[in-house]
N, C-alpha and C positions, 0 to 999 in steps of 0.2 A: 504494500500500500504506500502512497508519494504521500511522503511527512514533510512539517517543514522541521528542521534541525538544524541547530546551533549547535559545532562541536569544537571545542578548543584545544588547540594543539599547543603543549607549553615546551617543547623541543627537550633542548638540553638546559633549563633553567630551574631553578628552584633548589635550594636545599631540602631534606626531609620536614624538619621544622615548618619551613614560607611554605610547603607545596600544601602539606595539613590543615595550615591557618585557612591557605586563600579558600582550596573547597571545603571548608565551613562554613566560609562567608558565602562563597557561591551557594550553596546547599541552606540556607540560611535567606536569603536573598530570593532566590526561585522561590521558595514555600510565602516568601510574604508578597513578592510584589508581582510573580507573572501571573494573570489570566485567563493566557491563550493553551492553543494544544499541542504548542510546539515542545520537541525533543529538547532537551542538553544533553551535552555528551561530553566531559574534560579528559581528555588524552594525554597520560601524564609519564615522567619519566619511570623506569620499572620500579626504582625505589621506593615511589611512592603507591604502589597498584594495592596493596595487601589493606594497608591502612584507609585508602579511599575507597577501596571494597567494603570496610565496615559499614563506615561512614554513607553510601551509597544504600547501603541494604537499608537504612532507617527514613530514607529519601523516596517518590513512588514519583519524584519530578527530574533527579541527574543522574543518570549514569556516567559509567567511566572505559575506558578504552587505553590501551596498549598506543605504542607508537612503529612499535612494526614486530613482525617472529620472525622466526625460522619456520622454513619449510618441512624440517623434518619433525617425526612424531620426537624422537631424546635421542639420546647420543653424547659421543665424544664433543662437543659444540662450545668449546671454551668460552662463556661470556655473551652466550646465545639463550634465548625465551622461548620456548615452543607455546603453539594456540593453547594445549589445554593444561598449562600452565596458568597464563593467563586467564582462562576462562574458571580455573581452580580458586580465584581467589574474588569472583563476582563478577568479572568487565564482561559487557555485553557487544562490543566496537572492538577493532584496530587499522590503524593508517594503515594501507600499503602502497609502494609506490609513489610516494611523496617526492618533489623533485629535487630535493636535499638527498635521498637514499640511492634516486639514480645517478646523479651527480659524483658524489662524495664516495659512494660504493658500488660503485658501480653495477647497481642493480637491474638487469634487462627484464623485456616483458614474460619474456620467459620464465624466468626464476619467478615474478612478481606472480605467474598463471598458477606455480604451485605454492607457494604462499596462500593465495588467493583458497584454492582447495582443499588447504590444512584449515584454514578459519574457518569454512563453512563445515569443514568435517565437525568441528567444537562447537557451532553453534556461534561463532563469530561473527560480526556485522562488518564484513570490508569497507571501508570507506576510501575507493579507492583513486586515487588520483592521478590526474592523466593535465598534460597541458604544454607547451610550446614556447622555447626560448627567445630572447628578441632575436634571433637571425633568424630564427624560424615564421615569427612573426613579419618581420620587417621584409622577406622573402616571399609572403604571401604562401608556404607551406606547411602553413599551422592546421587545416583542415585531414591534409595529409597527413602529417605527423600523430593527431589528435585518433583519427581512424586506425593509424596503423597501432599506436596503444590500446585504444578498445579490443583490435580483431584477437592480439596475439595474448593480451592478459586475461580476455574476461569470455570472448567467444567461442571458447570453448565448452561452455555452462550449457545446461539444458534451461531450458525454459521456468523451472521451475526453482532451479538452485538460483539463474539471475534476479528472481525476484527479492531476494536477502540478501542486493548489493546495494550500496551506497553509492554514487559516484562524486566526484568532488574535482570540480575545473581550474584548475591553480596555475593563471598564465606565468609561468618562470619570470618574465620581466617584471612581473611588476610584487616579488614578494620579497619584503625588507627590505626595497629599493626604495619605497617611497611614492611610488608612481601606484598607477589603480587602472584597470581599466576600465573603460566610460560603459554606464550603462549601458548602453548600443551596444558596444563589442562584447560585453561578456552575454549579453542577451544573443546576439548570432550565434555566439560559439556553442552556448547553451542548447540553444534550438536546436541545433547541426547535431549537439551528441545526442537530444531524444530523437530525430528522426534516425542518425546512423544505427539506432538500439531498434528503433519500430523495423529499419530492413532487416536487423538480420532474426531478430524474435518476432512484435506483431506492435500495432499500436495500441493496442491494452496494456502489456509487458511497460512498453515507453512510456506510456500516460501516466503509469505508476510509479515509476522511477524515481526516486529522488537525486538530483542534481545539486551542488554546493556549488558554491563560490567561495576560492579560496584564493588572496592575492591582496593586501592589503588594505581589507576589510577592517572600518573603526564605522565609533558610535555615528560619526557625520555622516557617510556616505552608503552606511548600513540599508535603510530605506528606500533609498532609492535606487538601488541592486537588490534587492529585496523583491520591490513592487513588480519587478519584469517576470513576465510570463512563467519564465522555465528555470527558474529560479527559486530553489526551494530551501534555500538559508545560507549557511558559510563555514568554513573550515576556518576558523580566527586564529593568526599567529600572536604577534605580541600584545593585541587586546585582551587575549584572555588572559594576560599575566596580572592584569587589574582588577578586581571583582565589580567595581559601577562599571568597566568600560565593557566589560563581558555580556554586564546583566544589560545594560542598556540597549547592547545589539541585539540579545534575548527579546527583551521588551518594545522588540520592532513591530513583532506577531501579535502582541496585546492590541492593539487594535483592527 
């Protein structure tokens, strides 16, 4: 079912201590001031998952999500998180795919395709992210680029496993740059991946789909990337390191 969802991604920040404080306050915050029927979802570093898992079970408004696994079920994996690990201590979400993970680690879609299959083997909610460099942009082959992520990480899925994906459109240019893309462009891009979804499953599958926007999303500009069609919330990096700057993009959906 196409939810709208607020999930915040808080990278490699926070001490144990701040990461406990902030979702209290966020956990705390949701229960007083949102009205609407939108998700949250804090996506926190592993250190903090055990402890936000309490913290979450007492919550029926945030849950909480991983920042990426391993593919494999355990193993020799020095310094690696498997899904039902994760999913062992309450997270119902995890990134994959993120363009820091392809980047930095070189993570292809391939590797992201069984990732992708261990999450939903656990009951995992991928939130998975797909999006396009500025050369890739500034070339006019970001539609290219954006398809060819979809076919190789997610279309493999039957019909029924796609339904318990998240997607999340994170244009590479514009996260912790500074820059955003304007309504208009993240609404095409948007559009382009429910129609690329309706060819290769149906346009029900599409219709349902939940879409983020992820790319330097704050409380200003929340609303009005928000209000566009195929646009059904945000993957927030350094706002959700704030708890008002978090909740306020939350409280886009309250009305």
């Amino acid at each position: 079912m196409r939810k709208n969802i607020v999930a915040g991604n808080w990278k490699m920040n926070l001490n144990y201590e701040e990461g406990v404080s902030l979702f209290s306050e966020i956990v705390n915050m949701v229960k007083d001031e949102v009205i609407g029927t939108q998700d949250v979802v804090v996506c926190s570093p592993a250190i903090h998952l055990s402890s936000l898992g309490k913290l979450a079970s007492t919550s029926s408004n945030v849950a909480i999500g991983a920042q990426n696994i391993h593919q494999a079920e355990s193993g020799a994996y020095t310094g690696e998180i498997s899904a039902s690990q994760v999913k062992s201590i309450g997270a119902s979400h995890v990134i994959l795919g993120h363009s820091e993970r392809r980047a930095y680690f070189g993570e292809t879609d391939e590797l992201l395709a069984e990732k992708v299959n261990a999450a939903l083997k656990h009951n995992l909610v991928p939130i998975f992210c797909i999006g396009e460099t500025k050369d890739e942009r500034e070339s006019e082959r970001f539609f290219d680029v954006i398809k060819a992520q979809l076919e190789k990480g997610l279309f493999h899925l039957s019909n029924e496993e796609f339904t318990n994906v998240v997607l999340a459109y994170e244009p590479v240019w514009a996260i912790g740059t500074g820059l955003t893309a304007s309504p208009e462009q993240a609404q095409e891009v948007h559009a382009f991946i429910r129609e690329t979804v309706a060819n290769q499953y149906d346009q029900e599958i599409a219709d349902n789909t939940t879409i983020l926007y992820g790319g330097s999303c704050n409380p200003s500009n929340a609303g009005t990337l928000f209000s566009q069609p195929d646009i059904d919330g945000g993957l927030i990096g350094g706002a959700s390191l704030k708890s008002r700057d978090f909740l306020e993009i939350v409280k886009v959906f309250n009305s």
